[in-house]
KOLLUM-817747 format. One record per residue: residue in three letters; y negated, x negated, z negated of N, C-alpha, C in turn. Coordinates in steps of 0.2 Angstrom, whole numbers, plus 5000, padded with zeros to 4 digits. Each point is the difference from the previous one (the first is absolute). Example, Ala and Ser with C-alpha at 12.3 -4.5 7.8 and 13.67 -1.06 7.14 Angstrom:
<recs>
ALA502849344961499450045000499449965000;SER499550025004499449964999499550044997;
</recs>
This chain:
<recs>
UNK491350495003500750034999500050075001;UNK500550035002499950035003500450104995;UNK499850054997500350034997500850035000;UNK500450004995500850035004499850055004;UNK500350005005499950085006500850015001;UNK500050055004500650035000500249995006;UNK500749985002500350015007500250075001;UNK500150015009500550055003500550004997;UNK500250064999500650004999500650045006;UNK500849965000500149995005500350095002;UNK500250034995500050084999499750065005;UNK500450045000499650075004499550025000;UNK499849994992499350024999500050064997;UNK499450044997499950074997500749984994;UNK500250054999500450004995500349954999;UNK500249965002500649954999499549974994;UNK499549975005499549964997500050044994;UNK499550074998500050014993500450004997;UNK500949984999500250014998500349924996;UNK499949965006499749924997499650004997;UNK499450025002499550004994500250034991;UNK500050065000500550034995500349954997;UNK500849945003500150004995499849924999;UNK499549985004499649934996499450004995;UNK500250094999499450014995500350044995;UNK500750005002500350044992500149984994;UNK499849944997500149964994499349994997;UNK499450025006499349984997499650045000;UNK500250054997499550064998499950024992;UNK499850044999499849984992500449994996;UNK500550035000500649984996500249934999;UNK500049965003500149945001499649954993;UNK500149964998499649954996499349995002;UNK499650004994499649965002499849935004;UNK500449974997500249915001500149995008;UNK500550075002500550005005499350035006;UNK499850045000499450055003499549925001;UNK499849964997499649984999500149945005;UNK500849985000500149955003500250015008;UNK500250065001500150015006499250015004;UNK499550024996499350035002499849925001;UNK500249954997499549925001500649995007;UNK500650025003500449975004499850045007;UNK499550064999499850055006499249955000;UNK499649984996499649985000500049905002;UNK500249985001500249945002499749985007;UNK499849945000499449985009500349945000;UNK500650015007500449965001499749955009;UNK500249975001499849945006500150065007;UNK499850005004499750055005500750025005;UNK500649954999500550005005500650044996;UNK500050024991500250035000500050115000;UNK500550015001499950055002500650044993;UNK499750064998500349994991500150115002;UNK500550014998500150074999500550024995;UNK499950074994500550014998500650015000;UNK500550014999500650045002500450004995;UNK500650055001500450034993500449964999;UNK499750004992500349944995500950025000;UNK500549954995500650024999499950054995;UNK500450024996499950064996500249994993;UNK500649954999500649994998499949934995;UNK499549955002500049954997499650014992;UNK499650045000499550004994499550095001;UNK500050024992499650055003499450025003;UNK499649935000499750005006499849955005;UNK500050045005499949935005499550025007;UNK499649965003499750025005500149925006;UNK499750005005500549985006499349985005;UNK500149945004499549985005500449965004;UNK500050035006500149935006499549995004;UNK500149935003499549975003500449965006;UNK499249985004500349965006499549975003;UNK500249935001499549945002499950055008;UNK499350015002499850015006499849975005;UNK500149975006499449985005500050055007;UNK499550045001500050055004500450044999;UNK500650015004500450055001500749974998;UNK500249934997500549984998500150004994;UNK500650004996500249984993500149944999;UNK499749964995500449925002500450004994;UNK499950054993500549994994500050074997;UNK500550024997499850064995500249994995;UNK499950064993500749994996499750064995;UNK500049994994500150074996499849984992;UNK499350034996500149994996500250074994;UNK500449974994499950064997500050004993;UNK499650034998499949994992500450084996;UNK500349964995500450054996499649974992;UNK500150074996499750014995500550034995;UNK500049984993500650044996499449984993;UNK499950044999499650024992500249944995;UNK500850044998500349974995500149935002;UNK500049975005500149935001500949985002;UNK500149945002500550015005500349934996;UNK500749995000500249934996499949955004;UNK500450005007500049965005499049985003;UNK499750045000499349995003499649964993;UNK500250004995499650004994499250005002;UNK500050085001499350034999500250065003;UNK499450055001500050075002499950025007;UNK499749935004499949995007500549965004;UNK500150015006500449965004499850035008;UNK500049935003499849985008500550005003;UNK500450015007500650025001499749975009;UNK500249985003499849985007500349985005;UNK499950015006500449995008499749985003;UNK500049905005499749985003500350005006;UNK499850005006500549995005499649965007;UNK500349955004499749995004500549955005;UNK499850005006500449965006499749945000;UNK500749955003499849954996500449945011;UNK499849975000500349965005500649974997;UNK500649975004500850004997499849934996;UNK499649965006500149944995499649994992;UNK499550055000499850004994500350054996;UNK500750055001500550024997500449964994;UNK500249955005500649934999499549974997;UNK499649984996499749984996500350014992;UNK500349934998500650014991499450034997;UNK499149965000499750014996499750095000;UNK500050015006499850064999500150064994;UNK500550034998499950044994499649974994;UNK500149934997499549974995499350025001;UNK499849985009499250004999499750085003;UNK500650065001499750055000500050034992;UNK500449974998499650014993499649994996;UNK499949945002499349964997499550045003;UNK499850005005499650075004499950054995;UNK500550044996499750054996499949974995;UNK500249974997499649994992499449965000;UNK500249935005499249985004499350044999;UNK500250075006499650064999499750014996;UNK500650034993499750034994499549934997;UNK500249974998499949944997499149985003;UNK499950005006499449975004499650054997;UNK500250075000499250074998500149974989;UNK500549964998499950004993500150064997;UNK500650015002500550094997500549944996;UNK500250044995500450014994500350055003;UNK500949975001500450054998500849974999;UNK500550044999500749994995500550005005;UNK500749994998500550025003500250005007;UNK499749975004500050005007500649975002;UNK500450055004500549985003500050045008;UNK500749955004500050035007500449995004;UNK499850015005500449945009500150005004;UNK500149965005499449995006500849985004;UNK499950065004500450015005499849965007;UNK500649975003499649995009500750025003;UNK499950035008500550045003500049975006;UNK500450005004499849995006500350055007;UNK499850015004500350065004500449955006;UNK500550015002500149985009500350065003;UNK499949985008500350085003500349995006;UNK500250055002500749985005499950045002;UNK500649975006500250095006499350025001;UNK499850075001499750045003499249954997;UNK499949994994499649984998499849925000;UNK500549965004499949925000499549995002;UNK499450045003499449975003499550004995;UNK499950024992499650004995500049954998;UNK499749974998500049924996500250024993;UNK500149924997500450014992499550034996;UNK500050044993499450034997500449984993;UNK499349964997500249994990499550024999;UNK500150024993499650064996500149974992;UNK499449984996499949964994500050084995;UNK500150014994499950054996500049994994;UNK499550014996499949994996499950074993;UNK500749994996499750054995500149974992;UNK499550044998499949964993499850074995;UNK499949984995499650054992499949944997;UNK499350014997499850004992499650034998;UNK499949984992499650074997499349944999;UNK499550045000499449995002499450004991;UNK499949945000499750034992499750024999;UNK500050044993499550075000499249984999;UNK499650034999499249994997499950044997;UNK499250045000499850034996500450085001;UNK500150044996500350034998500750015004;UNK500449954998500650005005500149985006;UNK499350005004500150015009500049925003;UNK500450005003500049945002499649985009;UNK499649945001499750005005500350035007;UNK500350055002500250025005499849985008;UNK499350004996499849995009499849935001;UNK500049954994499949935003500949995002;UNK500550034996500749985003500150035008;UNK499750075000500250015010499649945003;UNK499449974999499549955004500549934999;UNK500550004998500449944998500650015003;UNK500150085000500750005003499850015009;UNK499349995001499750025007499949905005;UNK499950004994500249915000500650015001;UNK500750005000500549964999500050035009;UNK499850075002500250035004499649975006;UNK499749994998499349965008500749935000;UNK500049964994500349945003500650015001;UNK500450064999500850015004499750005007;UNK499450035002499950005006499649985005;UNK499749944997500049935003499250004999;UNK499650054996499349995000499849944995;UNK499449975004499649954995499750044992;UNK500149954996499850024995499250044999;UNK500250034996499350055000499249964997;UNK500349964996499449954997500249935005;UNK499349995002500249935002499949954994;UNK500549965004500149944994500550004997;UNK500350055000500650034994500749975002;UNK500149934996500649955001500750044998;UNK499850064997500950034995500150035006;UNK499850015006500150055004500449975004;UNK500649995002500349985005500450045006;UNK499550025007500250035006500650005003;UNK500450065004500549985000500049985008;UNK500349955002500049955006500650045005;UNK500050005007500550025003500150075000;UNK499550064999500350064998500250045006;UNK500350045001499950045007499650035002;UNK499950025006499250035003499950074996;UNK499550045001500050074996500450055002;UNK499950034997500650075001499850055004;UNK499850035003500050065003500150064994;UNK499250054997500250044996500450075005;
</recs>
């Protein structure tokens, strides 16, 4: 397996960049919690399956006093086949709705062929995909709620020669249980949420053998990064 690495980033570069960087590091400097510093340090430290490609970027601001932020994207060469966004928010005092002091906040996205769009069951089992995930690494955690969007494009006029395009999406939260001093396994939950992201995007499961793992059939060809 292969360690998180960092992609390009799509930006001008020099500044810009530092200034992304700056603000995906503005909640984890010392000021920060122990708990909090500790869990982002296991979410940098994390050795994910070789097609994932994992980079910071600036958390929301507004959800919790602290938060830090990861997106990622299924790779094959120079294509994307999925992306989406993880983001961990932290509140000291504890939060009513999270019932605890951690919370996972997420964004899956992936193109999907029409006739596997029109599938009734499809949102049931892009759900089951995530908790499946969690559930298969033997993570503990609460309150999990979400929703799995499917879209589809058609185009006309100037544009009628594109074929039809459907987009599966998936956003969810839940709080992740804590351990020893409050921190909860952060980096077994990105290798679970790297799992739900390989099988939005059509990869074999990463253990062979592994029956919870259900591929996604009929997906579109890869994307052009």
């Amino acid at each position: 397996m292969a360690a998180a690495q960092g992609r390009l980033s799509d930006g001008a570069g020099g500044m810009d960049d530092a200034k992304d960087k700056g603000e995906a590091e503005r909640h984890t400097g010392n000021t920060a919690p122990p708990a909090f510093r500790a869990a982002v340090e296991a979410l940098r430290g994390a050795r994910l399956r070789p097609q994932v490609e994992v980079e910071p970027t600036p958390p929301p601001q507004r959800l919790a006093p602290f938060s830090y932020a990861l997106e990622a994207a299924i790779v094959d060469g120079d294509q994307d086949l999925a992306d989406g966004r993880l983001v961990l928010l932290h509140d000291p005092a504890g939060h009513d709705a999270w019932h605890g002091t951690f919370r996972l906040v997420t964004l899956v996205r992936a193109e999907l062929e029409p006739e596997m769009a029109a599938d009734p069951l499809l949102p049931e089992v892009c759900w089951s995909w995530l908790t499946g995930a969690l559930q298969a690494r033997g993570l503990s955690y609460g309150e999990p709620s979400g929703t799995v969007t499917r879209a589809s494009s058609h185009y006309f006029g100037g544009l009628s020669e594109r074929p039809a395009a459907s987009q599966i999406e998936i956003r969810a939260s839940w709080t992740p249980r804590e351990g020893l001093g409050g921190v909860p396994d952060t980096a077994a939950h990105l290798a679970s949420w790297c799992d739900l992201l390989a099988q939005v995007a059509g990869l074999p499961p990463a253990a062979p053998g592994d029956a919870s793992v259900v591929t996604l059939p009929q997906r579109r060809g890869p994307q052009s990064r």
